[in-house]
BATIPA-5559 format. One line per field, with one value per residue (C-alpha): residue number from 1; residue in three letters; x, y, z. Coordinates in nm, 4 decimals. Example, Ala and Ser with C-alpha at 12.3 -4.5 7.8 and 13.67 -1.06 7.14 Angstrom:
BEGIN
i = (1 2) .
aa = (ALA SER) .
u = (1.2300 1.3670) .
v = (-0.4500 -0.1060) .
w = (0.7800 0.7140) .
This chain:
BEGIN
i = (1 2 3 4 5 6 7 8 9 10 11 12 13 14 15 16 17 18 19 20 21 22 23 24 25 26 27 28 29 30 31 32 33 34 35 36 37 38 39 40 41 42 43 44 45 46 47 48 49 50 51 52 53 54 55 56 57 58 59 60 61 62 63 64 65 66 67 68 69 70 71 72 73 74 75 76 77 78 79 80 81 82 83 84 85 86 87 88 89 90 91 92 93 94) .
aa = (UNK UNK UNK UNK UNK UNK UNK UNK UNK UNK UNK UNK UNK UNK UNK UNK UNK UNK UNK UNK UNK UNK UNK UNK UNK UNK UNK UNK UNK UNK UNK UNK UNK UNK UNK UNK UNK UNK UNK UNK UNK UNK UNK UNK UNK UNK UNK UNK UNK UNK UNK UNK UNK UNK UNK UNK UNK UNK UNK UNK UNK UNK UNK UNK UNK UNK UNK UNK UNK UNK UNK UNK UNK UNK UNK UNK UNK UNK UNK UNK UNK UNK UNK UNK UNK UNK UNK UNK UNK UNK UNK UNK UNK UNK) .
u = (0.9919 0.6576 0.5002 0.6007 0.7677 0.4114 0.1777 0.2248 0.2273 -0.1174 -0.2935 -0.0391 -0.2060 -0.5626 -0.5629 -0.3832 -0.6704 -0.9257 -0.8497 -0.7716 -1.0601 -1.2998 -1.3004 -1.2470 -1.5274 -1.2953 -1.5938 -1.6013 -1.2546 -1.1299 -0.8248 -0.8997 -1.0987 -0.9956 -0.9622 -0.9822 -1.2477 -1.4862 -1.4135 -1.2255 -0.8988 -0.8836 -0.5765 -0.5251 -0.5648 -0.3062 0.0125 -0.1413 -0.0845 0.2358 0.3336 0.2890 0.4048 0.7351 0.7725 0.6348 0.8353 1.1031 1.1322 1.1174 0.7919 0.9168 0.7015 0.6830 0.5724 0.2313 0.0119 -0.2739 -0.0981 0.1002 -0.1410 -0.4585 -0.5743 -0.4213 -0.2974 -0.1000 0.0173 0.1270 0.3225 0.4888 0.6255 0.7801 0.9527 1.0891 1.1946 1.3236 1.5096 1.5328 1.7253 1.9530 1.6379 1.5020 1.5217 1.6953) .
v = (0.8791 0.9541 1.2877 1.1860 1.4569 1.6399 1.3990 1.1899 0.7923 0.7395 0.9716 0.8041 0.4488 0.5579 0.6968 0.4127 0.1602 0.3774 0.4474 0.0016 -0.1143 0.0843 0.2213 0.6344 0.6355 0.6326 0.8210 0.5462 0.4404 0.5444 0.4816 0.1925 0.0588 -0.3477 -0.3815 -0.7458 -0.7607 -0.5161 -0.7005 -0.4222 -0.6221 -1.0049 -1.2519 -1.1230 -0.7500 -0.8227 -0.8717 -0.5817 -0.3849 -0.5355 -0.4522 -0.0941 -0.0679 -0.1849 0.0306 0.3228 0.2768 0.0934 -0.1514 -0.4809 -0.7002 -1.0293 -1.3069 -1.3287 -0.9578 -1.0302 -1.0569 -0.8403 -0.6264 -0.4726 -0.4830 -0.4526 -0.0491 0.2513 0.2626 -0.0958 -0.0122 0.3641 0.2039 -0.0458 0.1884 0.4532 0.0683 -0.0203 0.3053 0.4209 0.0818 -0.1440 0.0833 -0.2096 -0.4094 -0.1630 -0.2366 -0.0627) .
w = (-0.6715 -0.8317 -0.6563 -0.3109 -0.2639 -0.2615 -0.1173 0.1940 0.1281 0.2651 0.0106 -0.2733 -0.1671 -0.1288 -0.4977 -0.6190 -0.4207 -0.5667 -0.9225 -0.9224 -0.6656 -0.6145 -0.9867 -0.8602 -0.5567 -0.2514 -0.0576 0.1846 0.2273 0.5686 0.6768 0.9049 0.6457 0.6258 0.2080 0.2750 0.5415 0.3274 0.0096 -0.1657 -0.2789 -0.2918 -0.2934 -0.6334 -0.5739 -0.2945 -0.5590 -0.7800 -0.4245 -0.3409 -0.7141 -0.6824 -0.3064 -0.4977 -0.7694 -0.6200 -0.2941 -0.4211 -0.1629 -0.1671 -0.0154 0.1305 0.1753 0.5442 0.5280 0.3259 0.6108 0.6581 0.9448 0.7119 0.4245 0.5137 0.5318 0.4388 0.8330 0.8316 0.4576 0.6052 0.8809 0.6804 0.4248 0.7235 0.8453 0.5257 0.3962 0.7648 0.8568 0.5312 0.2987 0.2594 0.0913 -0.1401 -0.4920 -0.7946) .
């Protein structure tokens, strides 16, 4: 998988959510910060995410998982990938 071996999954989001959304100026991007409360990614930023959470990760996003617990701020997205990659190994994708 692309650097993870060097960088923790939070830090591979953030610069992913800063080089797309908030176009390399991450200086105020916490990671509590709500991406959908502070207008960072819309419904449409959302499946870009999901996107790379998938090929990065390779895991697979069901449907029922899009909700902003999960998706929402480098925390939710942090704990959802230890889930998936911890428990789901039988979902992850090619």
């Amino acid at each position: 998988m692309n650097g993870i071996a060097n960088m923790n999954y939070i830090e591979l989001v953030r610069q992913f959510v800063v080089e797309n959304f908030l176009f390399g100026d991450g200086s105020e991007l916490s990671e509590d910060t709500s991406f959908l409360g502070n207008g960072i990614i819309d419904s449409t930023g959302v499946l870009e995410l999901i996107d790379y959470l998938e090929k990065e990760f390779r895991i697979a996003v069901d449907d029922e998982e899009v909700i902003p617990e999960n998706l929402d701020s480098l925390k939710n997205i942090y704990r959802f990938l230890e889930s998936k990659l911890a428990g789901n190994s039988q979902k992850c994708v090619a």
